[in-house]
N, C-alpha and C positions, 0 to 999 in steps of 0.2 A: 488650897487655892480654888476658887471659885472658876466653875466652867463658864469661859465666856467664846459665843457664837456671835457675830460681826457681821450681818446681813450686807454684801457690796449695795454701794447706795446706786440707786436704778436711775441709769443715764438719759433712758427717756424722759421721765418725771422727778429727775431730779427729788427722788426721796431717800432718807436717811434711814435707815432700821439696824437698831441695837441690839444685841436679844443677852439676857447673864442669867445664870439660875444663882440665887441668894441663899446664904445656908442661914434663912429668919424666917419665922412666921410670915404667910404673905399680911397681916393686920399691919403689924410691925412696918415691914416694908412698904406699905400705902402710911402707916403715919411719918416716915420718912421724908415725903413728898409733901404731904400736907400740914405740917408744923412747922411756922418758923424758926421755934426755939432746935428742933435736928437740919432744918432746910440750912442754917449757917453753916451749921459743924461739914458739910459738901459741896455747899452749890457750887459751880466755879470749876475751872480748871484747875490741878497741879498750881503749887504756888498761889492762887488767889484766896483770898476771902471775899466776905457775904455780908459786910458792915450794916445794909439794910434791906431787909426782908418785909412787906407788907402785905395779908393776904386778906381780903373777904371770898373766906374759902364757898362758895355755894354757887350754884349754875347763875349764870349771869353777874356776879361778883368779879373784883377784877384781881389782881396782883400787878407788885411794883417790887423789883430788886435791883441791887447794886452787886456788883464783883469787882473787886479790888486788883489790879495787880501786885506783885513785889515794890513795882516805880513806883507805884501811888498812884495810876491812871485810872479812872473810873468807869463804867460802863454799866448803864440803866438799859435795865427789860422792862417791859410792860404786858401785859394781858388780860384775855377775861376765860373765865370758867366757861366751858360749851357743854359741859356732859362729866356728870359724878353721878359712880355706882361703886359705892363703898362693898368693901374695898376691893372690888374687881377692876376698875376703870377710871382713869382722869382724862379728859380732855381740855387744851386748852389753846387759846391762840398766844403767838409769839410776834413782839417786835424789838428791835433796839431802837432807842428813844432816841440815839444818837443822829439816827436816819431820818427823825422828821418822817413828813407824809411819802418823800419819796421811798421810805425803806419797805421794804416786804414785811406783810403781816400772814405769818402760816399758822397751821394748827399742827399742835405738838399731841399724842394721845399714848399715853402709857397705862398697860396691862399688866394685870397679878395675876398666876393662876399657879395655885396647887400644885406641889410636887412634894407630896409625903409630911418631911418636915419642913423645906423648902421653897420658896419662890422664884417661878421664873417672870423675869421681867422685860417685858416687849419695850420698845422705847421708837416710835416712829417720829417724826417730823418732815412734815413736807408744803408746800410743795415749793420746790428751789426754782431760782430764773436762771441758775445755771450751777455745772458741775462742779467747780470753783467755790463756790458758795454751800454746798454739802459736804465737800471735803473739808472746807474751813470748819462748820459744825461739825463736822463726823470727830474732829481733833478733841473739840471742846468739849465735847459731850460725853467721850468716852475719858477725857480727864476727869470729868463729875464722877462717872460711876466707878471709875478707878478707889475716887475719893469717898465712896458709899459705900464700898465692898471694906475699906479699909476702918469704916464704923463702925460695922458689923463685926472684923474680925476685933477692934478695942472692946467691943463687948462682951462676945465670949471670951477674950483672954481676964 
């Protein structure tokens, strides 16, 4: 089982930090994030799928996905690429399309760094308008990397 550390999300700034060490290559682990053909096999919480994935992976590039529920409800992300240093660093911004121009648009920025044979992987997103709104992510997000870690172990098995 993969060691996972859970950063409390900071009630000033309403920021979200995940932290997991990965037993993968960190390469591996950054192509994870950056393929859509692995970003389906995860994205999403517990029970959801990834039916569409769209990225122009490169700074200034955007991405567009879907998450399925079990019901069949659907929910569109949107974003653009802000910062790529393969494979140390993603940055990227975040909104639900659902929200229209009133929803919040944050920057999401995930870290790889070396641990022997392993990855440990930072996962920040912020900045929230309120605590409620990082708890709801903090749920979603650690159901993804629940779902990532669970990749990783189909593949060494």
């Amino acid at each position: 089982m993969p060691e996972v550390v859970v950063g409390t999300p900071s009630r000033a700034k309403h920021e979200l930090v995940i932290t997991r060490t990965l037993d993968a290559p960190r390469s591996l682990v950054f192509k994870m994030w950056t393929t859509p053909e692995y970003l389906v096999r995860w994205w999403g919480p517990k029970d959801f799928t990834a039916p569409s994935i769209k990225m122009d992976f490169r700074v200034g590039g955007g991405y567009r996905a879907c998450i399925r529920s079990s019901k069949g409800e659907e929910y569109w992300m949107t974003g653009t690429y802000r910062e790529i240093v393969e494979p140390e660093r993603i940055a990227f911004s975040f909104r639900w399309e659902e929200e229209g121009e009133r929803g919040q648009d944050n920057t999401v920025t995930v870290t790889f760094t070396e641990e022997g044979t392993k990855t440990r992987m930072t996962f920040r997103q912020a900045y929230f308008d309120s605590v409620e709104q990082c708890d709801s992510h903090f749920e979603g997000w650690s159901e993804c990397m629940d779902r990532l870690v669970a990749e990783f172990a189909r593949k060494a098995a």
